[in-house]
Structure formats: C-alpha cells, structure tokens
C-alpha positions in Angstrom: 0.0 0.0 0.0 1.1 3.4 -0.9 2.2 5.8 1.8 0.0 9.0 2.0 2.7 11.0 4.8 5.7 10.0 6.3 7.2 11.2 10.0 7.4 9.5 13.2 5.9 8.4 16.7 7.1 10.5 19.3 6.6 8.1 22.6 8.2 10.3 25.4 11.6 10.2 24.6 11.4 7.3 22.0 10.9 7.9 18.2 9.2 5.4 16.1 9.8 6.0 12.6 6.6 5.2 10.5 4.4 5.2 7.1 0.8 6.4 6.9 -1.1 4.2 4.8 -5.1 4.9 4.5 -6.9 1.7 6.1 -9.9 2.5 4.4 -11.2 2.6 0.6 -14.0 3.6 -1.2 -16.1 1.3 -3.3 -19.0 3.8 -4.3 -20.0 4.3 -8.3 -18.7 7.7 -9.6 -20.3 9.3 -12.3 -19.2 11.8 -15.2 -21.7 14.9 -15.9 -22.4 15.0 -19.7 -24.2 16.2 -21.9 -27.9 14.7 -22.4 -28.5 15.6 -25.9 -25.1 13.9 -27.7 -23.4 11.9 -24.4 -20.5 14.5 -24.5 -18.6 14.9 -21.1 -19.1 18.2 -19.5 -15.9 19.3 -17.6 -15.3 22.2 -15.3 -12.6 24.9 -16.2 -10.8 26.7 -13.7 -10.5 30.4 -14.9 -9.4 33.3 -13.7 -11.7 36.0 -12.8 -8.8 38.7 -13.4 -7.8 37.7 -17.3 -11.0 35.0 -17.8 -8.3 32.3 -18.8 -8.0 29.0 -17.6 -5.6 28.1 -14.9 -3.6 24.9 -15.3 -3.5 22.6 -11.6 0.5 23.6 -11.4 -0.7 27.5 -11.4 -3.1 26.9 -8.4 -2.5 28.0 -4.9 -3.9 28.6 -1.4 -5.4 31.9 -0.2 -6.8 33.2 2.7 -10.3 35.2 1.6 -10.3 38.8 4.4 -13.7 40.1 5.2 -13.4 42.8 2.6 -12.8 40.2 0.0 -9.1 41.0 -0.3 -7.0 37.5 -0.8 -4.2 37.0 1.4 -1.3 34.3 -0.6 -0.6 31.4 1.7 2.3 29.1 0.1 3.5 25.6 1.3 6.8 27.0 2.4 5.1 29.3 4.7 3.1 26.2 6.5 6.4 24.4 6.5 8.0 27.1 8.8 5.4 27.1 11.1 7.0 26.3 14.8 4.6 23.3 14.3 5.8 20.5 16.9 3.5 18.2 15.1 4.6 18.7 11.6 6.4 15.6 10.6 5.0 13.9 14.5 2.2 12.2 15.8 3.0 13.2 19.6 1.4 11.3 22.2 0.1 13.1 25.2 -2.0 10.3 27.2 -3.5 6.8 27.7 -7.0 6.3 28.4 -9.4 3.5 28.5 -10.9 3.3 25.0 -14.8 3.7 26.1 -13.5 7.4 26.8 -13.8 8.2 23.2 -16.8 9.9 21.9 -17.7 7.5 18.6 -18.9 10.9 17.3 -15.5 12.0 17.1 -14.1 9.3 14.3 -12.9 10.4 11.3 -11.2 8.7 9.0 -8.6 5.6 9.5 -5.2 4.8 9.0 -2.3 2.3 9.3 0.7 3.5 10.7 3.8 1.0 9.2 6.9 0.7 11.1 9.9 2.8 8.5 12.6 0.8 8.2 14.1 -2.1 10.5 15.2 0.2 12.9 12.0 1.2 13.7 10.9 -2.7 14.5 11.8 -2.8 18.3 10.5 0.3 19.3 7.0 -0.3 17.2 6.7 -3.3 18.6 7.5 -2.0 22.2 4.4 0.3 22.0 2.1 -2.2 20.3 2.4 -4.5 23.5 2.3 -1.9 25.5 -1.0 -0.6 24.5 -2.1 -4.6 24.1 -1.4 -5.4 28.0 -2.7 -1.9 29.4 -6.6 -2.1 27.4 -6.2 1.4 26.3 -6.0 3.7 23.5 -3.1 7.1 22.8 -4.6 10.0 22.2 -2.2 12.0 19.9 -1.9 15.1 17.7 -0.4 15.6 14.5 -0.5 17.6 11.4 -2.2 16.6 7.9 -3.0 18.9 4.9 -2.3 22.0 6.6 -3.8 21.9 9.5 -3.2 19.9 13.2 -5.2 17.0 14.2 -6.6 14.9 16.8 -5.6 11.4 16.5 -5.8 8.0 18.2 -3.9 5.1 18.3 -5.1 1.8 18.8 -4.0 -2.1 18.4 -5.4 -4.0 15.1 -4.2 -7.4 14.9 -0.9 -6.9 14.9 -0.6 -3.4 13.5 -0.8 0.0 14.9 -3.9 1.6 13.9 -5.0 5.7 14.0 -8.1 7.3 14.2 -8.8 10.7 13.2 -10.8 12.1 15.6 -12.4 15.5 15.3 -11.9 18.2 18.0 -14.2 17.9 21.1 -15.4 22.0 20.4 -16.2 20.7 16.2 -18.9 18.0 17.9 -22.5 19.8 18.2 -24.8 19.6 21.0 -28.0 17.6 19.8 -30.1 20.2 21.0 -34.0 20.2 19.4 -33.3 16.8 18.1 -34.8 14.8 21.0 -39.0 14.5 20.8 -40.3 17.1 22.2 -43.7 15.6 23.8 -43.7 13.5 26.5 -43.5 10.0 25.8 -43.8 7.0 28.1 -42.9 3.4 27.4 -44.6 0.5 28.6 -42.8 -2.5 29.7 -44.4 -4.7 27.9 -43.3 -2.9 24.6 -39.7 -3.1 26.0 -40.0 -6.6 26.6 -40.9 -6.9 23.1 -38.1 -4.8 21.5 -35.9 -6.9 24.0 -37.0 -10.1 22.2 -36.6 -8.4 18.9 -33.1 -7.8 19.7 -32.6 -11.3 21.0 -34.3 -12.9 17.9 -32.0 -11.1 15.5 -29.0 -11.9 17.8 -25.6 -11.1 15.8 -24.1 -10.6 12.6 -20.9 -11.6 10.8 -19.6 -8.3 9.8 -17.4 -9.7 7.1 -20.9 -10.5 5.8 -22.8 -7.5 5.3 -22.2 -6.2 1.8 -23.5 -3.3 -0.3 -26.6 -4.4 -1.9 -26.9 -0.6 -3.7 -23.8 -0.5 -5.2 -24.3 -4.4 -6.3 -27.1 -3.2 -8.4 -25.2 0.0 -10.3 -22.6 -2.3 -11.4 -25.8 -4.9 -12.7 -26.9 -2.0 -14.4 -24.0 -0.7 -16.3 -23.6 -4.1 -17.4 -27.1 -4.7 -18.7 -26.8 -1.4 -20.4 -23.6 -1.5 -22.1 -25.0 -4.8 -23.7 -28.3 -3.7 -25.0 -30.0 -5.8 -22.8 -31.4 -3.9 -19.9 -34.9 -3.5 -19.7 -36.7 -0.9 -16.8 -38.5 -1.6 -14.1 -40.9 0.1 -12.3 -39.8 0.6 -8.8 -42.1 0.1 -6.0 -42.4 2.9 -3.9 -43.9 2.4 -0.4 -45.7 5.3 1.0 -43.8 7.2 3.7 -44.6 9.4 6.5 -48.2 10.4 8.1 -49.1 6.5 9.2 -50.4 5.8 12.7 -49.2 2.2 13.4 -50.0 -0.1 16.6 -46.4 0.0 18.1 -46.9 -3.4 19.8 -48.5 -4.9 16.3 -45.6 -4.0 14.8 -43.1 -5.3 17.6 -45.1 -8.6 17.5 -45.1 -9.6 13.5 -41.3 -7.7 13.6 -40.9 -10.9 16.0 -42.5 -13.4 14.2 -40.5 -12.0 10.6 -37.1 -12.3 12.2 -38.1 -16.0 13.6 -39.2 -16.7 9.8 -36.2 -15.4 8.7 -34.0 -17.5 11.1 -35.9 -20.8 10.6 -37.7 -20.9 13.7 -40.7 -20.2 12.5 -40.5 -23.2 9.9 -39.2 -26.0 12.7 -42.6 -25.1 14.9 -44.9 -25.7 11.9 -42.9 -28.5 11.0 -43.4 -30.0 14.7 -47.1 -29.0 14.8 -47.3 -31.2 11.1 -45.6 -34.2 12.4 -48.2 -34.1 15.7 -51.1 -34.5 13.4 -50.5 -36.3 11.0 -47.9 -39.0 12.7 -49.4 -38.7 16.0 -45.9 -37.4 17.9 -48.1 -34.5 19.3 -50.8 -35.1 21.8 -53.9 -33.0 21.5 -55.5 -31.2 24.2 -59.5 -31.7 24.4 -61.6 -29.4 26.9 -64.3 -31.8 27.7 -67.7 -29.8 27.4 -70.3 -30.1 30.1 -73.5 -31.6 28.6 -77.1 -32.0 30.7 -77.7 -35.2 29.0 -76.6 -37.9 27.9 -74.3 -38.3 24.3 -76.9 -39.0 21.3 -80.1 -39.1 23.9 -80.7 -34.9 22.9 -80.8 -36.0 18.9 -83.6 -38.3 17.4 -81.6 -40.1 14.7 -82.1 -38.7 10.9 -83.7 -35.7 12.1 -81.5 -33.5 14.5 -85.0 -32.9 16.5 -84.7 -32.7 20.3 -86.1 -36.1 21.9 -88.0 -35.7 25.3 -85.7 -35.9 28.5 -86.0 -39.5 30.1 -85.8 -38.6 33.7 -87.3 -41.0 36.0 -89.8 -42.6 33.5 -92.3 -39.8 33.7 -92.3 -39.2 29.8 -93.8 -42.8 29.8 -96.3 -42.8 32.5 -97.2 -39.7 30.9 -98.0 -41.3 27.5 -99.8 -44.2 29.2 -101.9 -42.3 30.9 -102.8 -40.1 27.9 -103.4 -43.2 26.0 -105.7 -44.8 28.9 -108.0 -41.5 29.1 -108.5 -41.3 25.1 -109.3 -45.8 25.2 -112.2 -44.4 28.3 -113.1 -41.3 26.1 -113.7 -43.9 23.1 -116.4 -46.3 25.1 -118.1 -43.6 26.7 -119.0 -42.5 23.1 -120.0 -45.9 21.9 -122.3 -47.0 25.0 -123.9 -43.2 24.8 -124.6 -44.5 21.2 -126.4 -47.7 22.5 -128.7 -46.3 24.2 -127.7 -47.5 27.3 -127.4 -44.0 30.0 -127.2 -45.7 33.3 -124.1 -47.4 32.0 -123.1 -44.4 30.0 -123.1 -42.4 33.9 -121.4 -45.5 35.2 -118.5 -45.6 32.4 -118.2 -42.0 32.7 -117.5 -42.1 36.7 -115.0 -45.3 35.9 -113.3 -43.4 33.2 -112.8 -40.5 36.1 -111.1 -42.8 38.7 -108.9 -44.5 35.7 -107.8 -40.8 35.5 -107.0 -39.9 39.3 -105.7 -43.6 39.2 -103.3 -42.8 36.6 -102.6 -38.7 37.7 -101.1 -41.0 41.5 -98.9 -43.5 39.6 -97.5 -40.6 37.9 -96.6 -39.1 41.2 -95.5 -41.9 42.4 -92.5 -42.3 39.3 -93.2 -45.6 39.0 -92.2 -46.8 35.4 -93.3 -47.0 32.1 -94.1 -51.0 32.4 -95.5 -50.0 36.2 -98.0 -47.4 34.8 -99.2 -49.5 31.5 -100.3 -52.9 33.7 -102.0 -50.1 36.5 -104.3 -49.2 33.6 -105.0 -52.5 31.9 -106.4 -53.3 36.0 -108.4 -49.7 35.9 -110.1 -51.1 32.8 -110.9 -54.5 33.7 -113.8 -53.2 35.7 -114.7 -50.1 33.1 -115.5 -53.3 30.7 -117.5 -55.7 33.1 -119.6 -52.5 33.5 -120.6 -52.3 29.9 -121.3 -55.8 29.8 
C-alpha cells in the first residue's frame, strides 16, 4: 500500500519512525456529468476572474479570503516554517481507556507502518504496551495544513489511527430529542428486547452493499443492450399511525421466519397431526344429558328428557283417558245411559288412578299394567 505521509511516533523520549497508509477505501460508483443531448462529457474549467483564462493545476495555490474580500497568498513554504511540533510527528500526550472516546469523534482511518528495520523494536514495544494496558493514545499531528486529533489503537498486529475530530467541532444535539412527553410500557420493552434477541448477531465480514451491487448490474445490462426498466415500488412514507406493539409482534415473528424458527414449529405441529408425535389437548364440554339421547336419529329434532320414567307414564296415561273417552262415546250411542253415567265415573277414577302412579314415578311398564287393571272393571260395566 502506498504511503499518504511520512514522519514519526514520538513516545516520550522514543521515536518510532513510521508510514501512513489509508486503512480505508471507497467502493462507491462515480459518475461523469455530460451532456444529455449527444453523451459528450461536461468538464469544469478553472478560470481566472482577473484575465478570464484557464488556470492549469501547477498554477493553483492557497489563499486566505479577508472580510473585505481581499485574498491573502498562503504558500506551502510558509506552513512548513510554522513552529509546528507536530509537523512531521504524531506526539502522544495520554493513555485512556478506550470507552472514553466519543464515537462521534471518528474520522477517517489509518495504518501506521513501522519505516525501516530500525523502527521494529521500538514499534513493537508500543504495540504491546497498548495490548497489556486495554487502552488507547490520544495524539496530535499535522495533515494537509492543518493539526489534528488522533488516536492510536492495536489491530491485529498493527498500529492503527483514528482521526478524531476536536471535542469544540462535535454539536450539541439540541431540538433533536422529541419534544412531547412520551412513556414506554414495559411490555413494549420486553418486546423490542425479544426483537433484539431474535436477531442476535451478525458476521460483519458478511454484510455487503446491496446498492452498489445493483449499479454495477446496471451498467452491465446497459452496455449490452439488454437492460430492460422496471418500475420501482415505492412504499408510502410518513403520516401512518401504526399499533407500536402490532408492529413489535409480526417484527418478531419476521425475524423468527427469517431465522428458521418459525419453519421448525410448523414442522413439529405437522408431524403431531399427521404422525401422532403431538398429543392433543381436548376441553371436555359439560352436557345435561346424555351423548346421542338430545338427537332423534335422521332428524336432529330434540327427543324428550328421560328422567325417571315420567315421559312414559305420561304417554300411558294419555293413552288410557282417550281408550275411556272412546267407550263412553260408543255406549252413549247404545242407548244405554245408566251405564253411560257408570262408564263415565269409571273413566274419572282411571284418571285420578293414573294422575297418582305418575306421582309416584313408577315406570313405564309400572304405569301400563295399573291401567290395563283400571279397565278391567270399566269393561265388566258395559257388559
């Protein structure tokens, strides 16, 4: 890797020699501006306001801009001579435990390389030494014009530096936090909490850009004729009201889908029906009578309640009254009146006969032999 600045370590009185080498890269998709009607690239021109020509790169300097819009020259030479102690140094000036450090204060990364074999022993020195004592050097040093705020840190086995930006350039997040007054339910946290256990951790090494993924499918569709557009779908955004624990619950249930849980429950509940692994759970239901007694068969019509035989006694009795009713009518017919009176009291005390078997629950056999003896007399009567 190419070096980007070159200097040393100063470590009290001990001087590391060392390369800085950027640690990161971008991957991002740059495009050229040009022109819609013919594809021709549209460049910028750097001209001078004074004589209107253009100013080749080697032409261009610094300036500082005064209030009155007078430009004061500023040349390399004269940042060079700068009593700058940090110039060509990255001086430590503490060791502090690494939570100590904003994260809003990262900037960009480097490597820093060990220059030469003399500089072996004494990087190595300050590698363990920041391995065994868990903390992080805060340094300074100078980059493009202008002094820094730096950290050092172990990576593997390298040195690694983070630009950090100076505690008075961080802003206080003031009018960012909601202003109403909201209050969270602990059920709600327990469900973000499950959230967060159900997605679990990543591999970092595995996340990738999916974005830039699809530029690069793009450019090669379209340099080969073959691309064809699609319309995007657009979700709308902003303005909904959603049921925050709704949304906590099927967020849930996604990331379980998403992990296979969701598929090894069904699976389970599958293998309980169908090969009988899983025992069902019946709630018995309280009935009033009997299975199949409430149903005349074929018809689905109630059937009367046998409790005690009193259905029966009932029907015998009805039968025994209409039988009385019957030869009443036929010895009125015969002329006979006396025996008409007579069969007419008998058919009365069949009935009283009948109405005290009944309360007396005997059974359905029990009441049908009482009547055939309440009859035997009714028919020596007519006789």
């Amino acid at each position: 890797m190419r070096s980007i600045w070159n200097g040393a370590i100063s470590f009290g009185l001990v001087s590391i020699p060392i390369k800085l080498v950027n640690a990161t890269e971008s991957h991002s998709i740059s495009f050229r501006q040009i022109h819609v009607n013919d594809g021709g690239r549209v460049r910028y021109r750097k001209v001078c306001e004074l004589d209107g020509e253009e100013v080749p790169s080697a032409e261009i300097g610094k300036g500082y801009e005064e209030a009155d819009g007078s430009i004061v020259p500023i040349t390399d030479e004269d940042l060079a001579q700068l009593p700058l102690a940090t110039a060509k140094t990255i001086e430590i000036m503490s060791f502090v435990p690494a939570e100590e450090i904003d994260p809003l204060q990262m900037d960009a990364a480097y490597y820093l390389a060990a220059n030469g074999a003399t500089a072996a022993k004494p990087y190595t020195l300050l590698r363990e030494a920041l391995k065994r004592s868990r903390k992080v050097a805060i340094a300074k040093y100078a980059l493009r014009g202008r002094e820094r705020l730096g950290m050092l840190r172990v990576v593997d086995d390298v040195i690694a530096m983070h630009g950090l930006l100076w505690p008075d350039e961080i802003r206080a997040p003031e009018g960012v936090a909601p202003d109403a007054d909201v209050t969270v339910r602990d059920a709600e946290l327990d469900l973000a909490d499950a959230l967060m256990a159900t997605l679990g951790e990543v591999e970092m090494a595995s996340l990738h850009d999916d974005y830039r993924e699809a530029v690069e499918a793009l450019i090669v569709a379209k340099s080969g004729g073959a691309f064809e557009p699609t319309e995007a779908v657009v979700e709308p955004a902003g303005g909904q009201v959603i049921d925050l624990m709704a949304a906590l619950e099927r967020s849930v249930r996604a990331a379980k889908a998403s992990r296979g849980e969701a598929d090894g429950e069904r699976e389970g509940e599958a293998e309980g029906e169908d090969g009988g692994a899983a025992e069902a759970e019946v709630t018995p239901i309280r009935r009033k009578a009997r299975a199949g007694a409430g149903t005349r068969a074929g018809t689905g019509a109630a059937a009367p309640k046998a409790v005690g035989g009193k259905k029966s006694t009932a029907a015998s009795a009805k039968k025994t009254a209409a039988s009385a009713a019957t030869k009443k009518k036929t010895t009125t017919a015969g002329g006979k009146s006396a025996t008409g009176k007579s069969t007419s009291r008998t058919a009365k005390t069949a009935a009283k006969s009948t109405a005290k078997t009944a309360a007396a629950k005997k059974t359905g056999s029990g009441a049908a032999a009482s009547a055939k003896k309440t009859a035997a007399p009714r028919k020596r009567t007519s006789a």
